[in-house]
C-alpha positions in Angstrom: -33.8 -20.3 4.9 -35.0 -19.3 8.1 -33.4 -20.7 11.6 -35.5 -23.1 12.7 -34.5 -21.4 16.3 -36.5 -19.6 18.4 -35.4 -15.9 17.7 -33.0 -15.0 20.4 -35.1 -12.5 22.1 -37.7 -14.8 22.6 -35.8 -17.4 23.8 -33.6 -14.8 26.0 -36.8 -14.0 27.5 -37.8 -17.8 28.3 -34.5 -18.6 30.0 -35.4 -15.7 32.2 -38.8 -16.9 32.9 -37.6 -20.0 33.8 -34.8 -18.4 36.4 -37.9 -16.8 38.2 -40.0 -19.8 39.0 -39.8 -23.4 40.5 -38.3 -26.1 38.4 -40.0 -28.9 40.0 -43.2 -27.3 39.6 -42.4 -26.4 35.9 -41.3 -30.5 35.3 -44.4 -31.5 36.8 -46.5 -28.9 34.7 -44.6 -30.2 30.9 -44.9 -34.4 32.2 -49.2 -33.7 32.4 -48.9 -31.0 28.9 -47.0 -33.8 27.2 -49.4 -36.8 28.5 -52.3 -34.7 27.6 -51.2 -33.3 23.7 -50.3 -37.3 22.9 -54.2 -37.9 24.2 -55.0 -35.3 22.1 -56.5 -33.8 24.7 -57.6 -29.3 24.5 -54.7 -28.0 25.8 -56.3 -24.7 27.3 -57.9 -27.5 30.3 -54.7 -27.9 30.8 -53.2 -24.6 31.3 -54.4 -23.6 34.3 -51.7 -20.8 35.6 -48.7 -18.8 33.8 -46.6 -21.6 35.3 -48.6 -24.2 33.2 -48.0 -21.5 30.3 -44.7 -21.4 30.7 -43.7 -25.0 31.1 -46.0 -25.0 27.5 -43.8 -22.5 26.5 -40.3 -24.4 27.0 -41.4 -28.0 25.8 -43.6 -27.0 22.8 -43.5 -24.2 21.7 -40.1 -24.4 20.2 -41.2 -27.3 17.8 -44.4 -25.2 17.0 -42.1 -22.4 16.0 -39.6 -24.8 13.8 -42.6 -26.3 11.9 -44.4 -22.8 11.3 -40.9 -21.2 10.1 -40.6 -24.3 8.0 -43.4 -23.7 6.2 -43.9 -20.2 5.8 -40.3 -20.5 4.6 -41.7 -22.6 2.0 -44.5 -20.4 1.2 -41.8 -17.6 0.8 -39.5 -19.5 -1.6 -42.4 -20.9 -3.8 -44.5 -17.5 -4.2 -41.5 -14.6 -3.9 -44.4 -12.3 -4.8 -46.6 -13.1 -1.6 -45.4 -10.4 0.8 -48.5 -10.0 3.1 -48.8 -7.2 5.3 -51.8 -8.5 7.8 -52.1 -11.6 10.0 -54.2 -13.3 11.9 -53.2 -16.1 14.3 -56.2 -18.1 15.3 -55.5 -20.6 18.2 -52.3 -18.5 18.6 -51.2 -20.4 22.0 -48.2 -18.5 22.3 -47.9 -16.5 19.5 -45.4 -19.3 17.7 -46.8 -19.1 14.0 -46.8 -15.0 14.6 -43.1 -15.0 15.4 -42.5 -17.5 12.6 -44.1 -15.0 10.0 -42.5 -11.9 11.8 -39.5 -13.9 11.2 -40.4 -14.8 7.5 -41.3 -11.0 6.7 -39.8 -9.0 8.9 -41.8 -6.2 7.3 -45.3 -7.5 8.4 -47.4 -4.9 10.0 -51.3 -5.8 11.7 -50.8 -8.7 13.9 -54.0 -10.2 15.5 -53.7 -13.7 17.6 -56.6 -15.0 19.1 -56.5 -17.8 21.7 -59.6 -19.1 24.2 -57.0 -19.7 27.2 -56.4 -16.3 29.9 -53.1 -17.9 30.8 -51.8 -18.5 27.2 -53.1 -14.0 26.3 -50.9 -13.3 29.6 -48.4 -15.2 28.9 -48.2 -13.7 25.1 -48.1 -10.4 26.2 -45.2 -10.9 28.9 -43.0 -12.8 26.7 -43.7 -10.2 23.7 -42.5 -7.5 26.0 -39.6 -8.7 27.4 -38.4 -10.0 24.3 -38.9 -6.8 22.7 -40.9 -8.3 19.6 -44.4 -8.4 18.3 -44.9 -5.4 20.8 -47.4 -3.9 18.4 -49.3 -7.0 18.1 -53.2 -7.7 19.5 -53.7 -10.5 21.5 -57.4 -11.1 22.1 -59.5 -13.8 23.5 -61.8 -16.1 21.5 -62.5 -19.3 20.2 -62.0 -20.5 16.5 -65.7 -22.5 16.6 -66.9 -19.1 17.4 -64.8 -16.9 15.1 -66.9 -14.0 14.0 -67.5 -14.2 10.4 -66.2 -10.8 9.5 -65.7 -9.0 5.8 -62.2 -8.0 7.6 -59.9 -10.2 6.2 -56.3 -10.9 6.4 -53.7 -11.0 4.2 -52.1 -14.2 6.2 -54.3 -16.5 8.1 -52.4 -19.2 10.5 -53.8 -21.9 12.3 -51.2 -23.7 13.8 -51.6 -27.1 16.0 -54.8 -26.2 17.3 -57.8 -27.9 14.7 -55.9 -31.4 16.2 -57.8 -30.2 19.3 -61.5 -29.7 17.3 -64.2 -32.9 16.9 -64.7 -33.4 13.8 -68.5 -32.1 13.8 -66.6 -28.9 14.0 -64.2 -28.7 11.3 -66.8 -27.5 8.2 -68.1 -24.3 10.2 -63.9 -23.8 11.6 -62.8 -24.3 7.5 -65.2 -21.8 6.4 -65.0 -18.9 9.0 -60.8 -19.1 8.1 -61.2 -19.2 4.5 -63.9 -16.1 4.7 -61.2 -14.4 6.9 -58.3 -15.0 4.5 -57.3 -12.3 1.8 -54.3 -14.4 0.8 -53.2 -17.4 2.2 -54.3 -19.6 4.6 -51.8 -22.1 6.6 -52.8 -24.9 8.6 -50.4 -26.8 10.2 -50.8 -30.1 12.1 -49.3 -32.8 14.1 -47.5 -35.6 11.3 -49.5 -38.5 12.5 -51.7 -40.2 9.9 -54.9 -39.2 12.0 -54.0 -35.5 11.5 -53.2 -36.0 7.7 -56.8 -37.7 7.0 -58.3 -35.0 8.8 -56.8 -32.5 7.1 -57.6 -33.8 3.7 -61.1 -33.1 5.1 -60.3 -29.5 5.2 -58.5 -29.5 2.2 -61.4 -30.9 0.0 -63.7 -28.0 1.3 -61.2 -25.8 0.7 -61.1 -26.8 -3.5 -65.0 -26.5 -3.2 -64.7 -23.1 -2.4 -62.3 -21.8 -4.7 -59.0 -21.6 -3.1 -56.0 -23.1 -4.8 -53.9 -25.7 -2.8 -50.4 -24.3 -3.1 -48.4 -26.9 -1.0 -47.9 -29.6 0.0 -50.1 -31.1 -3.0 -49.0 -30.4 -7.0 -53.2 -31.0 -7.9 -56.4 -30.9 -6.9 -57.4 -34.5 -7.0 -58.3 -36.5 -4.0 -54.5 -37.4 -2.1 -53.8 -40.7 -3.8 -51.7 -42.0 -0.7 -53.5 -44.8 1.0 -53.0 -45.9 4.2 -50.6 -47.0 6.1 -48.9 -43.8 4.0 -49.4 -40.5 4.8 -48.1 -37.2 4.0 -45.7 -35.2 6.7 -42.7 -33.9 7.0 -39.9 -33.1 9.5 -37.8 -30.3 10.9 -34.7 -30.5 13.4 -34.5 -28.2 15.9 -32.1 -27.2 18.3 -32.9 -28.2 22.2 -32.3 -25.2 24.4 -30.7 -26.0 28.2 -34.0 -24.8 29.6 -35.7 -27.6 26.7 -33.5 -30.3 27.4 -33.9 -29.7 31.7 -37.6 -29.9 31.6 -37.8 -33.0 29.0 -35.7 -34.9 30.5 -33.5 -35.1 27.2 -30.1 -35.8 26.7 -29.7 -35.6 22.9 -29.0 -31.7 21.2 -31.6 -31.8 18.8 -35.1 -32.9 18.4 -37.7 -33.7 15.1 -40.7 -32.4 15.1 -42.9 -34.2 12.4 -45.7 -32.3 11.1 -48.5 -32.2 8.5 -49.6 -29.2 6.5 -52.1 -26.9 4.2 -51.4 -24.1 2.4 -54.4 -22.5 0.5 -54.6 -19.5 -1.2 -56.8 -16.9 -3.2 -54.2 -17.1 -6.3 -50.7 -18.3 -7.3 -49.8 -21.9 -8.4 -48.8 -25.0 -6.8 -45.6 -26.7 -7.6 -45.4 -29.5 -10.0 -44.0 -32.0 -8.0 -43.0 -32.6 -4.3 -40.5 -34.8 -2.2 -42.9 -37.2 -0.4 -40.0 -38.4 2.0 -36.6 -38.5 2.6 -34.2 -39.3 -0.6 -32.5 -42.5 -1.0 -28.8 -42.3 -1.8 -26.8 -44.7 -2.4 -23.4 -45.5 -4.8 -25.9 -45.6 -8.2 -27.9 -42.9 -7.8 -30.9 -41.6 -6.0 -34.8 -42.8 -5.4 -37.1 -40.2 -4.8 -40.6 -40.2 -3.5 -42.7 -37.8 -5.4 -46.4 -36.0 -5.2 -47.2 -34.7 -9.0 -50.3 -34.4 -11.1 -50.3 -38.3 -12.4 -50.2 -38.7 -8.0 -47.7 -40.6 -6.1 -44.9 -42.1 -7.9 -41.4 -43.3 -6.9 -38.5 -42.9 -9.3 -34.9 -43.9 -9.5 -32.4 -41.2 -10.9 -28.9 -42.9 -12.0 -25.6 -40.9 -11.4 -25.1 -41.7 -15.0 -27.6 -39.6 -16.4 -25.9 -36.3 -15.2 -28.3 -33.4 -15.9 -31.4 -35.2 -14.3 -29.2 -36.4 -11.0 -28.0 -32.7 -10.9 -31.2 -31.3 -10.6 -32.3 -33.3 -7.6 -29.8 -34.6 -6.0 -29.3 -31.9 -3.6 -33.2 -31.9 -2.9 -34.9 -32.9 0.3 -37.9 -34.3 1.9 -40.4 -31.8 1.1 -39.0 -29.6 -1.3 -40.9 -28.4 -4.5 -40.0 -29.4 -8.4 -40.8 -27.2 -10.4 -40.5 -29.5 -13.5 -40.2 -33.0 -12.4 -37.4 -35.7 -13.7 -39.4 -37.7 -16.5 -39.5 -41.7 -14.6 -36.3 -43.6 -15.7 
């Protein structure tokens, strides 16, 4: 799997950013970019300057790039014969989900990120070349309520923590320009907080109208049977840089990013089951959350019964079964 890391490069090339410009205007820039994304607030009002785009840069855009690698990790590992050779990054911020994928297939060749903020394009392109990656990429301006409805499509379409940001009147006309730009795959990814899972489901459902298969996190196409207070998410750990941990405010190494997420495709097939949450171990056995086509069930797997522990007991939250234990 993938280092949930930013690739060295890049972060090489934050730490110097950070070198060349005042910390206590960078702190004050990440406190008002972290009250404003928990108000789900547009980010682009915020980021007025390259010093706003930077302080984005060292607080969030490491967990961006953790959850993206996550999951096109995933995407990797469940379809080995996806290998796309096009992407487009809509809402690209930084560029986090186009490194993740660069990361993912190193191979990858047309790269297009589009983003509505000046700062966020500038920022891109400095980072890029001082990093020495995505060098060949295009970074554009644009916004994803306005994205032209092109036959050009891609073979990898990202959309990563930017519908959050979208009213809900705009999330049928967003859905449909990305699907009618997507060749392959599609990925949104979201914050993990049960507002951004409903909405999503949203997306989801007029995704399955159209056609497209719903390759993770769901193993069918039926409406998601968890009911609230439940929702579905997952979690990465990351790393916490010096420059991350000086700007935060943050004492501890590491830091989860929880996150919610859509993977639609023109072909291929979804897993038959997935691990809704973390596994419970404990001296008898292990009890395991799962998402599979009869919905969401719960099942205990006894040490005694060898060849069903075996097969999931190294599992974790969010990985796919491919052929799930029968219920004990």
């Amino acid at each position: 799997m993938t280092s949930p890391a930013l690739p060295a490069g890049l972060a090489a090339a934050l730490a110097a950013q950070l070198e060349r410009r005042p910390r206590k205007a960078l702190a004050e820039s990440a406190e008002r970019l972290s009250a404003n994304y928990r108000a789900h607030k547009p980010t682009n009002a915020a980021i007025r300057d390259e010093t706003d785009a930077l302080a984005y840069a060292l607080t969030r855009m490491p967990a961006t790039y953790a959850a993206a690698v996550t999951v096109l990790d995933r995407l990797a590992e469940e379809q080995p014969g996806f290998s796309p050779e096009s992407l487009l990054d809509v809402g690209c911020g930084l560029g986090a989900a186009s490194y993740a994928a660069s990361a993912v297939w190193p191979a990858l060749g047309r790269i297009e990120m589009i983003d509505s903020s000046r700062a966020f394009l500038t920022m891109v392109e400095t980072l890029a070349a001082e990093a020495g990656l995505l060098t060949a990429a295009k970074a554009v301006a644009g916004d994803m309520t306005r994205l032209p409805n092109l036959e050009d499509k891609f073979d990898l379409v990202t959309v990563a923590y930017a519908l959050t940001e979208l009213s809900d009147a705009d999330f049928p006309g967003v859905t449909d320009r990305l699907w009618a730009r997507t060749g392959g795959a599609l990925i949104i990814l979201e914050p993990g907080t049960p507002r951004d899972h409903q909405r999503l489901m949203g997306v989801r459902a007029r995704l399955i109208a159209q056609g497209a298969t719903i390759l993770a996190p769901c193993a069918h196409a039926r409406p998601c049977p968890l009911t609230p207070p439940d929702w579905c998410h997952f979690s990465v750990r990351l790393p916490r840089s010096r420059e991350h941990k000086l700007l935060k405010g943050a004492a501890a190494p590491f830091e989860d990013e929880k996150y919610s997420y859509l993977i639609a495709a023109r072909q291929g097939e979804s897993a038959k089951a997935r691990i809704l949450a973390p596994p419970r171990h404990n001296k008898a056995g292990v009890t395991v959350k799962l998402c599979d086509a009869n919905g969401s069930t719960e099942i205990f797997l006894p040490k005694r019964d060898k060849a069903r522990y075996e097969s999931i007991r190294r599992k974790e939250w969010g990985d796919a079964l491919d052929v799930p234990p029968e219920e004990a």
